[in-house]
N, C-alpha and C positions, 0 to 999 in steps of 0.2 A: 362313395364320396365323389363329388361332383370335383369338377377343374375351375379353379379362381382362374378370373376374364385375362389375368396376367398369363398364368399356364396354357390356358386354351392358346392366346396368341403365340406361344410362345411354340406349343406342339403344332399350331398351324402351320409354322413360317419354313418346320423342318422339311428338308425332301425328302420326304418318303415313300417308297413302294413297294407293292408287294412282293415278299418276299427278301425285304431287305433284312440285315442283322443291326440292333443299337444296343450303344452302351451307354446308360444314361449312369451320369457320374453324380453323385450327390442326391439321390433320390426319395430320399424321405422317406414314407408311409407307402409308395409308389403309385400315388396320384395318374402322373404324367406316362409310368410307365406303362398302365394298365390301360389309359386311354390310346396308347401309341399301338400296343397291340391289337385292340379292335381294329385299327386302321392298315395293318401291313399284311394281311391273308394267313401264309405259313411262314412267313417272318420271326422272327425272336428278339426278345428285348431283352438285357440282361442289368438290372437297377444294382446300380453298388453305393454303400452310405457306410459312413464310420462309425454310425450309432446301431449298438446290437436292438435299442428296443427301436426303431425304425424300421430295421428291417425285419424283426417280430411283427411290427404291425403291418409291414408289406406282404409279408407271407401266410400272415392272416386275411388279408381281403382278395388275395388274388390267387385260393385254390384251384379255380376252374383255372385259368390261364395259365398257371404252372402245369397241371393235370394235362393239359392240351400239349403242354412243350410249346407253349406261346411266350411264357418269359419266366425268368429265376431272379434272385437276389442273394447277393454277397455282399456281407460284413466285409469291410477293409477301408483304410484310408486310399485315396487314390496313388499317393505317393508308395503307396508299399504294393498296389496292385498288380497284382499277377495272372494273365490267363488262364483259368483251370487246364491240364492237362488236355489235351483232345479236342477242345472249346475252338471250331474255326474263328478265324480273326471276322471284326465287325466293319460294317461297310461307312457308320456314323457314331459318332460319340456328341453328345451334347450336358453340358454343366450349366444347371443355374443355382448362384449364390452357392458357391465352391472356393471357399478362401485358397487355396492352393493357384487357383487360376482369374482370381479377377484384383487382384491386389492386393489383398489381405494379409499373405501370407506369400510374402514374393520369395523368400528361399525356399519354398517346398516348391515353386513352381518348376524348375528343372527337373526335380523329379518326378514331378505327376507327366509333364508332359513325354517324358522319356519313356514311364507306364502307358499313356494312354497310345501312344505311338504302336508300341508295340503291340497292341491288342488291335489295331486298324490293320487294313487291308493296303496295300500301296495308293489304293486312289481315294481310302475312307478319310473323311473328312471330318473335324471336329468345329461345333460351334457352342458358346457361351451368350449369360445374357447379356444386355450393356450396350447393343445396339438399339435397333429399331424393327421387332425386340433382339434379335439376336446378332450378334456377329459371327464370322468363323475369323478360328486363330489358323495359320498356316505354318507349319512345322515341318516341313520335309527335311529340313536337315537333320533332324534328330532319327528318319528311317534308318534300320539297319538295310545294307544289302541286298 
């Protein structure tokens, strides 16, 4: 499955390098996350979506990449997300059309963003779409420690 001109721009705008870790929040079918992997060397992407048949259909097209330890996917709403056990924290998170984070659904936002917080690294940075395309939300106060 190819990237709609929207996605491409959108996985173009992110900083990425090799070797880095993402958490892409709302990930579909894993589109975006399967193209992000080709691009970051031994980097990891880890797609998360609240929909079990999304991420059936993500873990259906991206055998090789899982097989590699390139990228995984978990079922979970972002507001309940939790780092797997052992799972190092990630360098970038990115959401597009994630009601929890762009206004849809402004009480769940403290709690996703408390999740996604915690799965960052102290300097990892989170962007959403809604810019030009994207913007980052800045949340340091919500770091633990």
């Amino acid at each position: 499955m190819d990237l709609s001109p929207r996605l491409a721009a959108i996985v173009n705008a992110l900083p990425l390098w090799s070797g880095i870790r993402v958490l892409e929040i709302g990930c579909g079918p894993g589109v975006a996350a399967r193209a992000i992997a080709k691009r970051i060397g031994n980097g990891y992407v880890l797609g998360v979506d609240r929909s079990a048949k999304a991420i059936q259909q993500a873990l259906k097209s991206a055998t090789e990449e899982i097989a590699a330890g390139l990228l995984g996917f978990q079922q979970s709403a972002i507001e309940d997300f939790e780092l797997p056990a052992g799972v190092p924290l990630f360098d970038l998170a990115f959401a597009v059309r994630v009601g929890a984070l762009d206004g849809r659904h402004p009480q769940l936002e403290p709690l996703a963003l408390a999740s996604i917080a915690k799965a960052l690294t102290k300097k990892g940075r989170l962007f959403i779409d809604g810019g030009n395309p994207l913007k980052e939300l800045r949340f340091r106060a919500l770091r633990l420690p």
